[in-house]
N, C-alpha and C positions, 0 to 999 in steps of 0.2 A: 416699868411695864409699857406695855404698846397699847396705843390709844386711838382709835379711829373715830374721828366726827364725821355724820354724814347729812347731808343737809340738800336741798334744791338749790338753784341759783338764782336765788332771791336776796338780794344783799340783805334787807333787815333781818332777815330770817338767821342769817353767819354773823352779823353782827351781835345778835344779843349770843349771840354762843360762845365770842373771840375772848370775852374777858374769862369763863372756864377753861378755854383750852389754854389761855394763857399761865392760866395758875397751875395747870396739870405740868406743864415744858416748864414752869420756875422751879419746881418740886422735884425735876430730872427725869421725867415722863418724856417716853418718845409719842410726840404729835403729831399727825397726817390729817388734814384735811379734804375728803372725796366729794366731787360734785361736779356739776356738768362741766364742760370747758371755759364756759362765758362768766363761771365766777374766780377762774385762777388767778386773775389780775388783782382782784380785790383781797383773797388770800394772803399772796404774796407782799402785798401793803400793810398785812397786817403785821406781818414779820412770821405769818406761820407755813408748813410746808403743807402744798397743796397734789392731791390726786385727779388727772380729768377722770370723770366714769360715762361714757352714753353722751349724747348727742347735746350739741346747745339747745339751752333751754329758749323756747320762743312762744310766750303764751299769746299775745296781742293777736285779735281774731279768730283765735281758735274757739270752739266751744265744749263746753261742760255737759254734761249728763241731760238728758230727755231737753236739747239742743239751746239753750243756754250760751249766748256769747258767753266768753270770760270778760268778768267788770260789771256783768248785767245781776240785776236783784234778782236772789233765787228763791223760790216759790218759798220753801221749810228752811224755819231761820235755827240756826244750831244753836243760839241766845235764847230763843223762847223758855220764856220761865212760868206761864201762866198756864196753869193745873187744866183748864178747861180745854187749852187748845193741846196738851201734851197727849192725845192720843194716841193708841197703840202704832196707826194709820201713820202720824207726823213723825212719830220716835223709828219707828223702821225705817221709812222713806229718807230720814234723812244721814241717818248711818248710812244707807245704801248708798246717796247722792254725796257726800264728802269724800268717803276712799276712792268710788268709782270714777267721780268727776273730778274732783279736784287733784286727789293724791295719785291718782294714776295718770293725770296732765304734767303737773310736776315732776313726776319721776319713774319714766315709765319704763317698758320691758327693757331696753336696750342699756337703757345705766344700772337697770340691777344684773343684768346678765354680765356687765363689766366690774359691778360691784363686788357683785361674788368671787370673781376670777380675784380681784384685788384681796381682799378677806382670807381667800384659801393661801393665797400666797406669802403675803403679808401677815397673818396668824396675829391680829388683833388679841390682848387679852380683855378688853373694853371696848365694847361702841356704843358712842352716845351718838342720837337719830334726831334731827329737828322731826316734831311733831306731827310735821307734814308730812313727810320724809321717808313713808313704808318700804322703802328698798333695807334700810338701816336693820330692822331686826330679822328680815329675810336673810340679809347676810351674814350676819351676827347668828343664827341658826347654822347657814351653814359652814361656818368656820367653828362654831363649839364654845365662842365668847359671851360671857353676860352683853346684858344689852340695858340701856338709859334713854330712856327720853328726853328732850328738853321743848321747854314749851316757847312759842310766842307769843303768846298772847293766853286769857282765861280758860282752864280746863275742859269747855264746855265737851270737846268729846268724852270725857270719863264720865261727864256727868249723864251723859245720852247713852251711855255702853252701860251704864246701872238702871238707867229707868226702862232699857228693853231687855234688860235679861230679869229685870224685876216684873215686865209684863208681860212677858215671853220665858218665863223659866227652865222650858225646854222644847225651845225652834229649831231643833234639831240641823244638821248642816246647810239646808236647804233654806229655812227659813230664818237663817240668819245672814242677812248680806256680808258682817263684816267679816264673819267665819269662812263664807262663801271666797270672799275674795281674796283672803289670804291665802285660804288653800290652795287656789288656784293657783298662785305665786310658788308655794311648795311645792305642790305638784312641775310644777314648772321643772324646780331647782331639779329634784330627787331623776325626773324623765321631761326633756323637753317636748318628747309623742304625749304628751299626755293635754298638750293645748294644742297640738297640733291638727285639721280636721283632715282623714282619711291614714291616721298614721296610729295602730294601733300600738298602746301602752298600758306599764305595768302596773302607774299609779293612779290610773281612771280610777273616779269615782265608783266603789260595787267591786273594784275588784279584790277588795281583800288587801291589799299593798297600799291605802292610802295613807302619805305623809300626815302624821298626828298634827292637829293643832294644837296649839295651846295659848290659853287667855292672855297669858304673859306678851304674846303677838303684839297685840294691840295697846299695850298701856308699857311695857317694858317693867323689868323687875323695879323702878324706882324711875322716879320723874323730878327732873332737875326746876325748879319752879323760880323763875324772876319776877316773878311778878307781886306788885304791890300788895300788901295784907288787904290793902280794904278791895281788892279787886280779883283775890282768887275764888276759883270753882272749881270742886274738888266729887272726884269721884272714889271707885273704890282701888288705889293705886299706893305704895308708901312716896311722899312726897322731898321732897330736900330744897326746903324753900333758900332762895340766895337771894343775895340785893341786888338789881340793878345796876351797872355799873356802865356808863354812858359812854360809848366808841363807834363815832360816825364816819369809820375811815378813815385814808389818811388826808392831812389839812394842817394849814398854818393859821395861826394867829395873828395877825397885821397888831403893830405896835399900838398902834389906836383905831379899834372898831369902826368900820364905819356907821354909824349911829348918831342920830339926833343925840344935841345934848339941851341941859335945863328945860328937858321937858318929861313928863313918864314915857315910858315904852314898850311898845306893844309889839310880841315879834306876831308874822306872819307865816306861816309854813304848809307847805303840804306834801311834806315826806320825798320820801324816793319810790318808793312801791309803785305808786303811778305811772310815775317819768318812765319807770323801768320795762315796766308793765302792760303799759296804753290801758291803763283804768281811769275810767274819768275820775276828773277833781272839780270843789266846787270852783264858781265864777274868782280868780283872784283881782279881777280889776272893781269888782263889787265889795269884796274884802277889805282890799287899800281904800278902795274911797269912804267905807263905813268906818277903818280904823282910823282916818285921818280927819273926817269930822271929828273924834273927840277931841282933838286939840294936841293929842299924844305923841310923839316921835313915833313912827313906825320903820320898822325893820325886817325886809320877807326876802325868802328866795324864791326862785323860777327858774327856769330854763333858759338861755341866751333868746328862741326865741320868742317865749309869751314874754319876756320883759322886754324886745323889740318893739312886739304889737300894744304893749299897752299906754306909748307917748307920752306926752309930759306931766310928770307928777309935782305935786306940792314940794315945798324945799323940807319939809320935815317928815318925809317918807325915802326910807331907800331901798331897793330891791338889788339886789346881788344872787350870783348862781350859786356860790357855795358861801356858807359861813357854819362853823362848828357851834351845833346849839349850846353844847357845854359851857362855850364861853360867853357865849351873848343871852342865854337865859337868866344867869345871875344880875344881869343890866335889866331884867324886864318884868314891869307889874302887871303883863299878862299876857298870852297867848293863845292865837286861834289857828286851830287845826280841826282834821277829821279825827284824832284820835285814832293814829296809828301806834303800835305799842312800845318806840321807839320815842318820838316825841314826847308821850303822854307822861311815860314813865321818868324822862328827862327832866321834863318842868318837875314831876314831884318828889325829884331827889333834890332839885333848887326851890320848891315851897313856893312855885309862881301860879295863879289862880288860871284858867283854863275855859274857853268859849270852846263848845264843840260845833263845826258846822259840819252838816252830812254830804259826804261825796255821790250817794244816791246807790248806795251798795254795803247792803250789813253780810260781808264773811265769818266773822267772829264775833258778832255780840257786840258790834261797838256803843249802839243805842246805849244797853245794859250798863258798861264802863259808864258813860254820862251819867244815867239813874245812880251810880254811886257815888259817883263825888259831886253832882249835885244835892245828894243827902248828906252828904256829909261837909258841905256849904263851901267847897272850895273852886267848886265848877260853874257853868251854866251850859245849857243844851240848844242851840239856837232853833229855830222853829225852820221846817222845810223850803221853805219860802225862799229865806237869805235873803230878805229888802232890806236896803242900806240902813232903813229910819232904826227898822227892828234891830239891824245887828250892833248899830249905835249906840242905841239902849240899852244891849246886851252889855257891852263894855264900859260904858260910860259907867252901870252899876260893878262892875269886877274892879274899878278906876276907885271911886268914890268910898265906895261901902267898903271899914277896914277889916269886916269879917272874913272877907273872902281872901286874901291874906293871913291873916291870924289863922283862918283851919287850913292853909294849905303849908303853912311851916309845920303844924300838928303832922299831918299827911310825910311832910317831907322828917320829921325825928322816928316819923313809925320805918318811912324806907333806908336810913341809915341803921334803925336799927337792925334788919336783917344778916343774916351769915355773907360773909365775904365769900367771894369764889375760895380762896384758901381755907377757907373752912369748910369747904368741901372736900377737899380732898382727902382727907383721912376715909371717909366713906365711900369716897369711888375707888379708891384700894383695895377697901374689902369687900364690895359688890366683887370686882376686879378676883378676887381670889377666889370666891364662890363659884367659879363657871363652871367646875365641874358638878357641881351641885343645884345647878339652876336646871329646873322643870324643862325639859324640853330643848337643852341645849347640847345634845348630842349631834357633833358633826351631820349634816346630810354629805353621803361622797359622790361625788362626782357622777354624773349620769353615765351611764351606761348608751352606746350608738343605739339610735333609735330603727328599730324595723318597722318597715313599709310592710302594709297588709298586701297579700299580693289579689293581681285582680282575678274576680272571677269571671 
């Protein structure tokens, strides 16, 4: 079968997706991966075939919905879990604020309009859609293929797409933002006069001809879930949870790590997202000097040039631009990060205990992740602040105390025990042969030339 991923060009975002599309091409699946131009380099490293669709992605300065740099704290956190602030007011506002702001920054008119064109052509009988990713079942609509979600991170929008159609039972098109904006998208596909202003069309709203929606839009028949047991959020969607399976691109292994040795080891990281991104990160030269008071070997990457700017360090710290966590996490009794979901999930397929420090921006509930595996004794959550003394302390108890170790191997037998990507594939076959049978997955054809109203 023909398999189409479609994802933003967000590396972590294709990474956590690389190990299913991998098992799909071991299995004799034909695999394509669509996404703006600026992630084909990274594709093609992975060993898999890549589509450009729409313009490079370039998010750094641009902004979000009711004017929102990107990288800046947004008002309505999509983690919120406390019943008092869950009002009807916060649950709409922030459906509204993630498709409009976020996923329409990601992946906007111009890659779905190329996406489609690829879809119709190409006659996917599968697409799987990173989460972010709303062009994916737009296209997948109109080529007649089931469509798959996959996540990055905790389910938090199915969980938010339940509590306002739970409070909202019937918001009718209007008053459902994220009904609103899909449609729009349909409407797009079905007649492009229908977003167009002074260009009358057939599938204006009112006019009897509008493209159906359907719920399936938004969550996909089945959502492909990596994510840790003690860290999913679950709406009303069938799920297919998978493990983890750790792929930072491509990279070599030096015969001997560069790494302190006869001492513990604390890696240091703060993902790729940022670098990529221009999202701020916390202070790292505040980082090294708190993890290097413990007495600990430390081991962090940066960029060529914040490891310029930050002069000479201790001999039992070392900073490098790249190094594969895979293999330097199993050397380390603990790690400080923002808890991106790439990291996070890294350390707890290797059972290494976890400081979270905050980059000053919660997208996805990263606080929440913290709240969990500090209950469940494998974490800690550093305080706002990040003063060397406090962050000392933070680690020196992850160092010392063998609790935090002992639950984080628990942590790390629960994420082995998960389904393997191969073990998914028997159910994306048969998703895969249901298309004719899936709600709402009747081809849209091709729009018809749009007529100009003439003037009066």
């Amino acid at each position: 079968m023909r398999v189409l991923f479609v994802t933003t060009a967000i590396k972590s975002h294709f990474m956590l997706m690389v190990p299913t599309a991998w098992a799909l091409r071991a299995a004799g699946h034909d695999v394509r991966i669509a996404s703006q131009p600026n992630l084909m380099g990274v594709v093609s490293e992975s060993g898999l075939t890549g589509i450009p669709v729409g313009a490079e992605l370039a998010i750094s300065g641009r902004h979000l919905v009711g004017g929102h740099r990107a990288g800046s704290r947004l008002p309505y956190d999509i983690g919120e879990d406390h019943p008092e602030k869950l009002t009807p007011r916060h649950v709409r506002t922030t459906l509204a604020m993630y498709p409009r702001g976020i996923s329409e920054l990601v992946a906007d008119r111009r890659m779905l309009d190329d996406l489609v064109a690829v879809a119709r052509e190409w006659r996917p009988d599968l697409v799987i859609w990173d989460a972010m990713t709303y062009t994916g079942p737009i296209a997948a609509r109109a080529c007649g293929a089931a469509h798959v979600r996959s996540l990055f991170g905790p389910d938090h929008l199915a969980r938010m797409r339940r509590l306002f159609l739970e409070l909202h039972p019937d918001p009718g098109p209007h008053g459902d933002p994220l009904r609103a904006w899909l449609g729009d998208r349909l409407r797009h596909l079905a007649d492009p006069a229908a977003a167009v202003p002074g260009v009358e069309s057939d599938s204006a709203p009112g006019s009897g001809n509008e493209v159906g929606f359907e719920e399936e839009l938004v969550l996909g028949r089945a959502t492909i879930d990596p994510m840790h047991p003690a860290l999913r959020v679950t709406g009303d969607t069938t799920y297919l949870p998978t493990r983890f399976i750790p792929y930072g691109g491509r990279m070599t292994v030096p015969h001997s790590l560069p790494v302190p040795s006869r001492r513990p080891l604390i890696c240091v990281t703060l993902g790729t997202s940022a670098r990529d991104l221009g999202l701020p990160t916390p202070p790292l030269d505040r980082l090294l000097r708190a993890a290097a008071d413990t007495g600990a070997g430390v081991i962090a990457t940066a960029p060529p040039g914040v490891i310029a700017d930050l002069g000479p360090l201790p001999e039992h710290v070392r900073v490098v631009e790249h190094i594969p966590l895979d293999a330097v996490l199993p050397h380390c009794a603990a790690v400080v990060h923002h808890f991106g979901a790439g990291t996070l999930h890294t350390a707890l397929v290797h059972g290494v205990p976890q400081l979270r420090v905050s980059d000053g921006v919660n997208l996805w509930g990263e606080p929440e992740m913290a709240r969990r595996l500090v209950a469940r004794g494998a974490a800690l959550d550093a305080a706002e602040e990040l003063t060397p003394g406090a962050l000392t302390d933070d680690l020196t108890r992850l160092l010392e105390d063998p609790s935090f170790a002992t639950n984080a191997a628990v942590l790390r037998e629960e994420a082995l025990a998960q389904p393997t990507p191969h073990d998914l594939v028997p159910a994306l076959e048969d998703l895969a042969r249901t298309r004719d049978r899936v709600p709402g997955a009747v081809p849209i054809p091709p729009p018809r030339t749009a007529r100009t109203t003439p003037p009066r």
